[in-house]
C-alpha positions in Angstrom: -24.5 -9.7 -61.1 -22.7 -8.8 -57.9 -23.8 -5.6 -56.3 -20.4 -3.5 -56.3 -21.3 -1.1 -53.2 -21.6 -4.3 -51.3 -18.2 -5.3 -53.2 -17.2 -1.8 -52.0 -18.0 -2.9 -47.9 -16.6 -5.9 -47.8 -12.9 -4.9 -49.2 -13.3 -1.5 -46.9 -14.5 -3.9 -43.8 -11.9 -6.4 -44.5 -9.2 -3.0 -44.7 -10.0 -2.0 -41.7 -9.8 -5.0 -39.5 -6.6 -6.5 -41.0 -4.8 -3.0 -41.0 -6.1 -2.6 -37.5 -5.2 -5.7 -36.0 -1.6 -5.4 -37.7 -1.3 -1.8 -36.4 -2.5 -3.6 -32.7 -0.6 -6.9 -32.5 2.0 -6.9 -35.5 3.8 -3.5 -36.1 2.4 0.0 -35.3 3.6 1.3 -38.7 2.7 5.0 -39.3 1.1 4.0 -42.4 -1.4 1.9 -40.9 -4.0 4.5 -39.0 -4.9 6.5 -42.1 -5.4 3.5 -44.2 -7.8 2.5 -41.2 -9.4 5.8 -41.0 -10.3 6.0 -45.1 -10.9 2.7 -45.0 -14.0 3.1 -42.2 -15.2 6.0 -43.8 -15.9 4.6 -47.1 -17.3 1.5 -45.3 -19.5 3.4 -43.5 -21.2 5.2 -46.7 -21.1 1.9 -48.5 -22.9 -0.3 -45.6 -25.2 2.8 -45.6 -26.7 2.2 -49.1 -25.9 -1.6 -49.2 -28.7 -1.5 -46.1 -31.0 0.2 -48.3 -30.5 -2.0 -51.4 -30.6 -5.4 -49.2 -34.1 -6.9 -49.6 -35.2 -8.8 -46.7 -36.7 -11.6 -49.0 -35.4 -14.1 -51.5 -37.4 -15.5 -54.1 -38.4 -19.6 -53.3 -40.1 -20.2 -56.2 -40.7 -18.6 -59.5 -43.9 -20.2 -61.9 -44.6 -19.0 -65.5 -47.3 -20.4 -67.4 -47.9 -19.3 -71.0 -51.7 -20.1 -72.6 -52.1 -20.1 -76.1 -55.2 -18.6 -77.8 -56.6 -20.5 -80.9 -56.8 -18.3 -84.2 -59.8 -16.4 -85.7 -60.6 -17.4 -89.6 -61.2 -14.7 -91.5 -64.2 -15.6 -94.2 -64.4 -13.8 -97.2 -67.2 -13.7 -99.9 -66.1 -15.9 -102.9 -65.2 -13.6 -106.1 -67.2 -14.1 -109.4 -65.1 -16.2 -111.7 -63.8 -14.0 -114.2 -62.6 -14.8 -117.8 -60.2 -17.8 -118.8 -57.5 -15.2 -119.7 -58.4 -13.1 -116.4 -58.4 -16.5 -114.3 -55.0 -17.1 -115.4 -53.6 -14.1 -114.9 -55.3 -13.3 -111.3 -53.5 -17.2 -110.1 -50.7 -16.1 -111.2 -50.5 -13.3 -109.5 -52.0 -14.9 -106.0 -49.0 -17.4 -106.2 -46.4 -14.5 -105.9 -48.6 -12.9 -103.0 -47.0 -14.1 -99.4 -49.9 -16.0 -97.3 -51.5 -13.8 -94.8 -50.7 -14.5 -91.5 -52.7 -15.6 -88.8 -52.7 -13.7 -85.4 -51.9 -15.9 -81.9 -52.7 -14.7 -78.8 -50.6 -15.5 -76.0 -51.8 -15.1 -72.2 -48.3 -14.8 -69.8 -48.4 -15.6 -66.1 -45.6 -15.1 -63.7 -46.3 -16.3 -60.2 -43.2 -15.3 -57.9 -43.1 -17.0 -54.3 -41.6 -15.2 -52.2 -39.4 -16.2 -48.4 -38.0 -14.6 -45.4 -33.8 -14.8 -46.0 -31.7 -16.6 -43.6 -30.0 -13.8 -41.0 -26.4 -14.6 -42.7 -24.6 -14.2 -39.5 -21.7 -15.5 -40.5 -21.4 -13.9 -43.6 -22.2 -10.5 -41.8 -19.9 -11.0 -39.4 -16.8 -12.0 -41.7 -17.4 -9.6 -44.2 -18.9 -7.1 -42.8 -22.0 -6.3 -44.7 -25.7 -5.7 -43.6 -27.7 -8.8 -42.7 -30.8 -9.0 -44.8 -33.0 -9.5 -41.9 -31.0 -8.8 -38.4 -30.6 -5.2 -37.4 -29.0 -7.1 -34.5 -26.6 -8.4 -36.4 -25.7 -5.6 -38.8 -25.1 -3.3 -35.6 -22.8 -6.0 -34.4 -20.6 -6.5 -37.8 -20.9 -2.3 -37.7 -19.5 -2.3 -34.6 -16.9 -4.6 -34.8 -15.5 -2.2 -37.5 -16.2 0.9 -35.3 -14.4 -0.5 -32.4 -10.8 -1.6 -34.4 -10.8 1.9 -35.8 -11.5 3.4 -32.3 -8.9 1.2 -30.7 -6.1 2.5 -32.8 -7.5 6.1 -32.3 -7.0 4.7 -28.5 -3.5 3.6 -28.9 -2.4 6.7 -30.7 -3.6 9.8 -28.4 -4.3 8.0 -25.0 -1.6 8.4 -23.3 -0.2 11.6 -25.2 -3.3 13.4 -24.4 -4.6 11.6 -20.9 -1.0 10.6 -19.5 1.5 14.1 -19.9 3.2 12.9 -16.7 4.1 16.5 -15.4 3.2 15.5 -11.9 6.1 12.2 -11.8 8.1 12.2 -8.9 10.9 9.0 -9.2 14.5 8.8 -8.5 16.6 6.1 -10.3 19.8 4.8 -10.1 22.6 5.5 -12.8 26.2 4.3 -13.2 27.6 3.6 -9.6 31.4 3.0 -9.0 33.7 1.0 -6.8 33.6 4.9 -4.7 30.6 7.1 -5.9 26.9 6.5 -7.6 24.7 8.4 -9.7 21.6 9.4 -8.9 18.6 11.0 -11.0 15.6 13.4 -8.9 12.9 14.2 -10.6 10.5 16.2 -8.5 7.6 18.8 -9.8 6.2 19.5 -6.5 7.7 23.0 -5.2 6.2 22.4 -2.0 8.7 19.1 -1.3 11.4 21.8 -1.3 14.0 21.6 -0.4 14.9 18.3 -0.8 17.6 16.7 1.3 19.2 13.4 0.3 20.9 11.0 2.8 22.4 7.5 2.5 23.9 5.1 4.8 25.6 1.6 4.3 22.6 -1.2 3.9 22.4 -3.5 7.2 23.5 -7.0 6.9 20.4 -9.4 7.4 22.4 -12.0 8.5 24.3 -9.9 11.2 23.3 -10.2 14.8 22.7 -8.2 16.8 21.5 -5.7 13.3 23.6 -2.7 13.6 22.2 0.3 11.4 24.8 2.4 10.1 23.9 6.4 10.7 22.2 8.5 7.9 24.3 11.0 6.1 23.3 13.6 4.2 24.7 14.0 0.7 23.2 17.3 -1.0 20.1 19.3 0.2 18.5 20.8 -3.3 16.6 24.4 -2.9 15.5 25.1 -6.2 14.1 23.2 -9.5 12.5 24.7 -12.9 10.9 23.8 -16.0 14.1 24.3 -17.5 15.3 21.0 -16.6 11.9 19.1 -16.5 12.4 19.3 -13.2 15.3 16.7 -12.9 18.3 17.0 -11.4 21.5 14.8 -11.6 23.4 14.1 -8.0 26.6 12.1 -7.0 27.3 10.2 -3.7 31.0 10.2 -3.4 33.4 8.5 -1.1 31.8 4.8 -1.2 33.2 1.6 -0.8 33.7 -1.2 -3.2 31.3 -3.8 -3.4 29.1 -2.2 -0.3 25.0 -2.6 -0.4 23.9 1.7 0.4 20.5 2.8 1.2 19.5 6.6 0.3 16.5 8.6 0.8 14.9 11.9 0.3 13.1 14.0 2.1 9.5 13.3 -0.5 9.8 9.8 0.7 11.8 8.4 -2.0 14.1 5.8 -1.4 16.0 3.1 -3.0 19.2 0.8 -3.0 22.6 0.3 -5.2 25.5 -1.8 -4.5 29.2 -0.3 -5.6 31.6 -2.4 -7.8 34.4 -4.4 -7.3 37.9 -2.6 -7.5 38.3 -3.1 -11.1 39.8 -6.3 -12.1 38.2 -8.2 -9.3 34.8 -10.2 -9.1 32.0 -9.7 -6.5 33.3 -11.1 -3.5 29.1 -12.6 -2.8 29.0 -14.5 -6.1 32.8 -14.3 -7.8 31.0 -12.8 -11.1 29.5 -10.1 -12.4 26.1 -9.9 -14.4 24.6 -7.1 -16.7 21.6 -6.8 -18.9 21.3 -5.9 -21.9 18.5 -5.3 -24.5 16.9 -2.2 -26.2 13.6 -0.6 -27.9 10.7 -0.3 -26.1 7.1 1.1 -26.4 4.2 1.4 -23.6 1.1 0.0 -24.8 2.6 -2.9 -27.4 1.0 -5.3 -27.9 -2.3 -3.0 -27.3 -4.5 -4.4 -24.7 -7.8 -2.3 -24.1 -8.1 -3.4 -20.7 -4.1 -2.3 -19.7 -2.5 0.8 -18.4 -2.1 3.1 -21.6 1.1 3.6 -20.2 2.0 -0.4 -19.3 4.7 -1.8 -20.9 4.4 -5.9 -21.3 8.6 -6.4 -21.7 9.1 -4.7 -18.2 6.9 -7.2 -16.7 9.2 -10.3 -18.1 12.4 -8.4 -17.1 10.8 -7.8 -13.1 10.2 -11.6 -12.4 13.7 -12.4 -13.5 15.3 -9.5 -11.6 15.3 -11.1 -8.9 17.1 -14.5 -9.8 19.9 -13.1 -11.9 21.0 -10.3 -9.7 22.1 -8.4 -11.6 24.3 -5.6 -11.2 23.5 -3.2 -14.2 21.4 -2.3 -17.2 23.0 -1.2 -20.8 19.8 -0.2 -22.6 21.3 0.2 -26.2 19.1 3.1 -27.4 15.1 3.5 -28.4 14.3 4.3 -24.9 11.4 6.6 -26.8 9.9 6.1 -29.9 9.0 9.4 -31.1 7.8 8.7 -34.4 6.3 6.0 -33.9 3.4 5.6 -34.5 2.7 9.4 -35.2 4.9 11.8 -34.3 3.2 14.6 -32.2 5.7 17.4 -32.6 9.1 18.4 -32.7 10.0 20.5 -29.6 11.8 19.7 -26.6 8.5 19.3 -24.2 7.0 16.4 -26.8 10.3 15.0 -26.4 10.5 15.3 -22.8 6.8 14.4 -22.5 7.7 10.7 -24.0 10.5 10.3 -21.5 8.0 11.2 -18.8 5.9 8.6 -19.7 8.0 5.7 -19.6 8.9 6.5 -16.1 5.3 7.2 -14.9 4.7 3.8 -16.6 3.2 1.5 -13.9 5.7 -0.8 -15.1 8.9 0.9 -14.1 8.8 0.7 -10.7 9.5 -3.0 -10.3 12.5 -2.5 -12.6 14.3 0.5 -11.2 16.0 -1.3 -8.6 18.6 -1.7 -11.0 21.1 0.9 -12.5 20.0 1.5 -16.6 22.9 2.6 -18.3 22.0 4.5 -21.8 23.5 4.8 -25.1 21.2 6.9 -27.8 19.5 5.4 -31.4 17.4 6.9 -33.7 13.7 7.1 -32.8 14.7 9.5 -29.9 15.8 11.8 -32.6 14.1 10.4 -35.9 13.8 7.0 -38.0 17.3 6.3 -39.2 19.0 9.7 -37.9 22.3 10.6 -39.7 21.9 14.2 -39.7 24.4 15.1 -36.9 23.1 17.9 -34.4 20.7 19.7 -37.1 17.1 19.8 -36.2 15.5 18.7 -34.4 18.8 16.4 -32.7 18.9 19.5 -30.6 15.4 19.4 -29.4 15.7 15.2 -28.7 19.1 15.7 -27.3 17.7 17.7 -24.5 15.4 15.2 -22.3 18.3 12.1 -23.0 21.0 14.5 -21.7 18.6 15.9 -18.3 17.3 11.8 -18.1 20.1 9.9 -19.4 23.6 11.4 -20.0 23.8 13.4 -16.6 23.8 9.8 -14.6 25.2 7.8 -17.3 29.1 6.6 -17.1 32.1 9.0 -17.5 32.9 10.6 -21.0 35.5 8.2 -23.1 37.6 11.6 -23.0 38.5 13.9 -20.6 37.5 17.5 -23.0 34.3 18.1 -24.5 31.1 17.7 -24.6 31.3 13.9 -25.5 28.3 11.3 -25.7 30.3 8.1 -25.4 31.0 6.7 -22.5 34.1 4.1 -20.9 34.4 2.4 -18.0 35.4 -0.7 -15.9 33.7 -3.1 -14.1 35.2 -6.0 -12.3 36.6 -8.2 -14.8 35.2 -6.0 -18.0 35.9 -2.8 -19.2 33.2 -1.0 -21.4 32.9 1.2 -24.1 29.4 2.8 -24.9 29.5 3.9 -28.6 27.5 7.1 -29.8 26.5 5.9 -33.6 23.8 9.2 -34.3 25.5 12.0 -33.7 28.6 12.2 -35.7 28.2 9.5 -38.5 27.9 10.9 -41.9 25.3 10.6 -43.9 24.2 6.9 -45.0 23.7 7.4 -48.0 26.4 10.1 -49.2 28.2 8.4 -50.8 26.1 5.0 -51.0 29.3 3.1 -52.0 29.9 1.1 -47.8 33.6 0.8 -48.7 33.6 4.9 -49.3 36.6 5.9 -46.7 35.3 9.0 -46.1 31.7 7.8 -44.6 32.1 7.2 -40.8 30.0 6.4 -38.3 32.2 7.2 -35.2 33.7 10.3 -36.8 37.1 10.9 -36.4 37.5 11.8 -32.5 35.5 9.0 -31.2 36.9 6.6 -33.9 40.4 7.5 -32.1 39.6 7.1 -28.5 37.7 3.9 -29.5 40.9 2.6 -31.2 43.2 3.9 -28.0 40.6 2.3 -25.3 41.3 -0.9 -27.3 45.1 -0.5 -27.5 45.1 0.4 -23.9 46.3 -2.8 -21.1 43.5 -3.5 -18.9 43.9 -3.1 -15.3 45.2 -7.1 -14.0 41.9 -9.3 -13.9 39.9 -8.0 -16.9 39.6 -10.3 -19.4 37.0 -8.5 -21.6 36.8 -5.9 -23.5 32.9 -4.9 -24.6 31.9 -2.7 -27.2 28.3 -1.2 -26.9 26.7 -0.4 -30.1 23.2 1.0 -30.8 23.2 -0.9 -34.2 24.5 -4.3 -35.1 28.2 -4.9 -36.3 27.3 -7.8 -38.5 26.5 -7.4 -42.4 23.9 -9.8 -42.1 20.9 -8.5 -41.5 19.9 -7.3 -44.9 16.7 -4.9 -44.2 17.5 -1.5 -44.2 21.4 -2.5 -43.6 22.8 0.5 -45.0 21.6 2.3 -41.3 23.7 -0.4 -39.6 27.8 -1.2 -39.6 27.2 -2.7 -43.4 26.6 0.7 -44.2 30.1 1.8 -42.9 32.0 -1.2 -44.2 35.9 0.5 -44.2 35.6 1.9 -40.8 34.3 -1.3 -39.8 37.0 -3.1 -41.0 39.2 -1.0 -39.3 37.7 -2.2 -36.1 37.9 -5.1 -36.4 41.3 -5.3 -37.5 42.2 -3.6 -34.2 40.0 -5.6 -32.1 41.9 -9.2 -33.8 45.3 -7.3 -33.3 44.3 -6.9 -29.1 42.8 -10.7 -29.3 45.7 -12.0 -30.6 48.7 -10.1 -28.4 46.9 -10.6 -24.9 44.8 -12.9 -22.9 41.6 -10.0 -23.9 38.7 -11.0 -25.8 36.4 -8.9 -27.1 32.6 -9.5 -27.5 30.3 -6.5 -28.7 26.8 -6.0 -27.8 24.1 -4.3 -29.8 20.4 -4.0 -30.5 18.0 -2.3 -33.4 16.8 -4.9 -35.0 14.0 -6.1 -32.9 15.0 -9.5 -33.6 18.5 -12.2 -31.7 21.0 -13.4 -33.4 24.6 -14.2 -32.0 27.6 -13.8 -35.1 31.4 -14.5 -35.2 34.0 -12.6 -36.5 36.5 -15.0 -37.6 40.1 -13.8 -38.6 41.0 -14.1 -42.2 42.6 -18.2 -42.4 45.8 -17.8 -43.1 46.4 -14.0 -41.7 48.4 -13.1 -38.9 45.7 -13.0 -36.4 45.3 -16.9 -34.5 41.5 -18.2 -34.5 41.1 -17.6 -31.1 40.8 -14.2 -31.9 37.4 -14.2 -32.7 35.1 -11.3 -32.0 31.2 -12.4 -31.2 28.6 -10.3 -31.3 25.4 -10.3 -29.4 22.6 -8.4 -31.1 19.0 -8.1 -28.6 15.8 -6.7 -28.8 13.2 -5.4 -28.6 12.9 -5.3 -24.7 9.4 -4.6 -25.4 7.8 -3.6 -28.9 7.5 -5.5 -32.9 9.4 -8.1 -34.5 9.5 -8.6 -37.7 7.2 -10.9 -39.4 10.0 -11.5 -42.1 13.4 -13.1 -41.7 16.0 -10.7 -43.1 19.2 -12.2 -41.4 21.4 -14.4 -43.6 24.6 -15.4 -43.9 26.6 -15.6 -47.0 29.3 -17.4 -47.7 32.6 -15.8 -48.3 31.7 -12.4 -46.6 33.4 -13.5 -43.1 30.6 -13.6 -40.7 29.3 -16.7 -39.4 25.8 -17.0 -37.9 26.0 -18.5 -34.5 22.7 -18.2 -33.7 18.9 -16.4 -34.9 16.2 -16.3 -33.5 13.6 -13.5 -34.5 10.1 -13.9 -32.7 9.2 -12.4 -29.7 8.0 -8.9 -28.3 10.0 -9.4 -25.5 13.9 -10.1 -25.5 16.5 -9.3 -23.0 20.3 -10.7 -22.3 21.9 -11.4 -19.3 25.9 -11.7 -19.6 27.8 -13.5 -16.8 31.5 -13.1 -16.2 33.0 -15.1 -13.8 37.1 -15.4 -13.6 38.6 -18.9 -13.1 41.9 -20.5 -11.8 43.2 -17.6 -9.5 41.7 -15.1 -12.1 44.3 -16.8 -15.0 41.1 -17.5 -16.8 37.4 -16.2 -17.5 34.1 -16.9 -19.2 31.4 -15.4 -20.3 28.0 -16.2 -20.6 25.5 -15.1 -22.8 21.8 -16.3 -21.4 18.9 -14.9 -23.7 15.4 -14.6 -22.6 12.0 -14.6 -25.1 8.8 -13.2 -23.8 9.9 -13.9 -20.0 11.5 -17.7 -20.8 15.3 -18.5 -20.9 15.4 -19.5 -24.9 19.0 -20.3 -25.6 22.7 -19.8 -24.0 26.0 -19.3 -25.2 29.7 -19.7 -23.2 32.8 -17.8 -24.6 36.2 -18.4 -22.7 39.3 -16.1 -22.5 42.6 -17.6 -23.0 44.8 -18.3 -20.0 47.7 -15.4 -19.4 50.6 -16.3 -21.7 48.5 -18.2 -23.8 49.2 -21.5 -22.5 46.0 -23.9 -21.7 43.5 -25.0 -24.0 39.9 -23.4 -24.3 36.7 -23.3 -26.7 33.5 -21.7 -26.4 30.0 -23.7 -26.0 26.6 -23.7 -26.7 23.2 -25.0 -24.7 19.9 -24.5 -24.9 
């Protein structure tokens, strides 16, 4: 019969590495670290008095032998023979009697041999339990248990506890214009006050003799506090389009942007304009005990590229932070803040943050699936994204109010960065995704979305792009009700709008979103047979995670009848990242756009969209490679 403490430590051994290495490698699910934690402490008890009960010898051989005594007969003296009539009745009487029985002896003898067992080091390795005769061993299998519990421990509270990141000093780069640019400071030290900030037109290499333009000084800054985390948000003015600047402060901080292109036009350098886009990211993940707590593997795929695609912004589609995941250490302002710190202490930023990062917000930097408008703790997460993220970020879609959506032009695209957390209502209330009352835009944002669609673009622009923190498509079927599907009649009326521009101008419209730490690329076909021509068709590309899980399921399908085709999926990777290419063709008649995806630092697939010609004459059709 098995021993069932030994039972006991190989299912608690077998909990504790697989939830562990899930937690590590696979997804860093809250649920995962206190199944690891009760898992090693009842292993440790049970290995404790499996130890004790594991003999050290097995038995080789095992002899019995069993000797029989002979009987001892008993003799009696022989009666006198009584009477005829006694005779007879005394036999008949000894017939009826049972025969006496006779006593055996039996002599038993066991004769165990007994052996040294084998060390078992497989079997103490794999399962985890005590070898019978290696206290070598048994330490090891121990430890190997000990260690996957203490590198989760590692993952969690490392860098909350070793990294706070008050002492950070960094300026990046937000949204930059065809005439001004965005700058964030951040800057703890009191004694680099004040701070005085200069820029001056980049040098041409090429140019000979090298003329350097003069420095000039923007802003000198006296004063920052807590208050603001030490941050402040500036604004070079009066630049020139498509112009390479250089600025510096007076802490040694320095940096480069180059302006846009009057909108409408291309680059003059290349004749097109490239942007990144991706979203969710986490330091640490994949955990690597010998990395920076604070290193983030995705960042490292996205600097070798940077170089090679040029390109001339970032749209990071929300999850900048993961708050709650995997444990959530509090819900004030400063933990909030503290995990903004972070990523920009990260070792890995610097090689990234020569390029502008343009932000829209998602969920875990409020909470998992937020749809609970500005009540707590929105107000608490709000305040690091506006000091980090909203004061560089793009202007407000409308001129009054305190807005979190964003609209601007670039070149040959014009931009709208959607806010999908703060004024949806809840997913759930009603559950019904046709329910006209459930929004995600809310009605304000839903209108200037509607107008910025209706509106002409400025001559040249051929795209329209919708930013969304969560896909459009109904496909993805995990948890969709947190998407679009969840929002189906306010989708629809989207859409609708979006075919109606398609079909009256030369405008396409493609939408960009992230979330679901997987790719896939979808169509929106018109209705066949509506009033809306094919060549209306919307497409979507959904990407990410920049650097974090993906799903070990597949939970994206298309089904027939419901509109939306599938264009392209594909789900693995830590690491994913898009690079969109415009570039205008025949005297600026014309334009394409291409969709390049990258997987874990390789270019994986690639997709070409083209605009129709002005007046709709020509013929065109999208492509695929890769």
């Amino acid at each position: 019969m098995a021993n069932p403490w030994a039972i006991i430590t190989v299912l608690s051994s077998l909990a504790v590495r697989s939830c562990a290495y899930i937690f590590l490698r696979w997804i860093p699910g809250h649920h995962f670290p206190p199944i690891v934690l009760y898992s090693l402490i009842t292993y440790l008890i049970s290995f404790a008095i499996t130890s004790k009960e594991t003999s050290p010898y097995e038995i080789v051989a095992d002899e019995v032998d069993i000797i029989v005594a002979a009987p001892e007969e008993k003799r009696e003296r022989a009666p006198l023979l009584p009477s005829r009539s006694t005779r007879s009745k005394s036999s008949a009487k000894r017939v009826a009697e049972p025969e006496e029985e006779k006593e055996v002896k039996l002599d038993i003898e066991e004769t165990i041999v007994l052996g040294e067992r084998d060390s078992q080091i497989l079997k103490t390795l794999f399962w985890g339990l005590p070898s019978p005769n290696s206290q070598l061993w048994s330490l090891v299998t121990l430890a190997i248990n000990l260690t996957s519990a203490l590198f989760v421990v590692d993952m969690i509270y490392r860098g909350p506890l070793l990294y706070p990141s008050h002492d950070v000093s960094f300026a990046r780069v937000g949204y930059v214009s065809d005439t001004n640019a965005n700058i964030l400071i951040r800057e703890p030290d009191t004694s680099n006050l004040p701070l005085y900030i200069s820029y001056r037109k980049a040098s041409e290499p090429t140019a000979s003799p090298i003329v350097e333009d003069p420095w000039k000084t923007v802003e000198q800054i006296y004063w920052l506090s807590k208050d603001t985390d030490f941050t402040i948000p500036l604004t070079i003015p009066h630049l020139h389009p498509s112009t390479t600047y250089q600025y510096a402060l007076s802490n040694n901080l320095t940096g480069t942007f180059t302006t846009a292109p009057r909108p409408g036009r291309p680059s003059p350098d290349s004749n097109k304009l490239t942007f990144l886009t991706s979203s969710c990211l986490k330091p640490q993940f994949p955990y690597s005990p010998l990395a920076h707590p604070l290193s983030i593997p995705g960042l490292h795929h996205l600097a070798t590229w940077l170089p090679r695609l040029h390109a001339s912004f970032m749209l990071f589609l929300g999850d900048f932070i993961y708050i709650d995941v995997p444990h959530r250490l509090g819900n004030d302002a400063e933990t909030y803040r503290a995990e903004y710190r972070r990523v920009y202490a990260s070792p890995s930023w610097g090689p990234v943050s020569s390029v502008p990062w343009l932000h829209v917000i998602d969920d875990h930097e409020i909470a998992n699936d937020w749809d609970r408008g500005t009540n707590a703790p929105y107000p608490a997460a709000v305040d690091p994204w506006n000091l980090y993220h909203a004061s560089v970020n793009p202007p407000s879609a409308v001129k009054e109010g305190n807005v979190t959506y964003y609209a601007f032009t670039h070149g040959p695209a014009s931009f709208f960065l959607l806010d999908t957390r703060r004024y949806r209502t809840p997913e759930f209330e009603p559950k019904d995704p046709l329910a006209p009352e459930k929004s995600m835009l809310g009605p304000t944002q839903l209108a200037a979305l509607l107008a910025w669609l209706r509106q002409p673009p400025p001559a040249g622009v051929h795209w329209k792009i919708v930013i969304s923190s969560v896909p459009f498509t109904r496909n993805w079927r995990f948890g969709s009700q947190d998407t679009w599907a969840g929002y189906l009649a306010e989708r629809q009326i989207i859409l609708e709008a979006m075919w109606d521009v398609s079909a009256a101008s030369p405008t396409r419209i493609v939408i960009l979103s992230g979330d679901r730490h997987e790719f896939a690329a979808t169509a929106f076909p018109p209705p066949v047979g509506g009033r809306w021509p094919a060549e209306a068709t919307v497409h979507e590309f959904s990407t990410s995670p920049l650097s974090m899980f993906y799903l070990p399921v597949r939970t994206y399908k298309e089904v027939e009848g419901e509109g939306e085709r599938c264009v392209k999926y594909l789900p693995d990777g830590n690491s994913k990242f898009g690079a969109v290419e415009i570039e205008n063709l025949k005297g600026g008649e014309m334009s394409t756009l291409k969709f390049r995806l990258f997987v874990d630092g390789e270019e994986v697939w690639g997709y070409s969209i083209n605009s129709p010609p002005a007046g709709g004459k020509g013929r065109w059709r999208d492509s695929v490679w890769g």
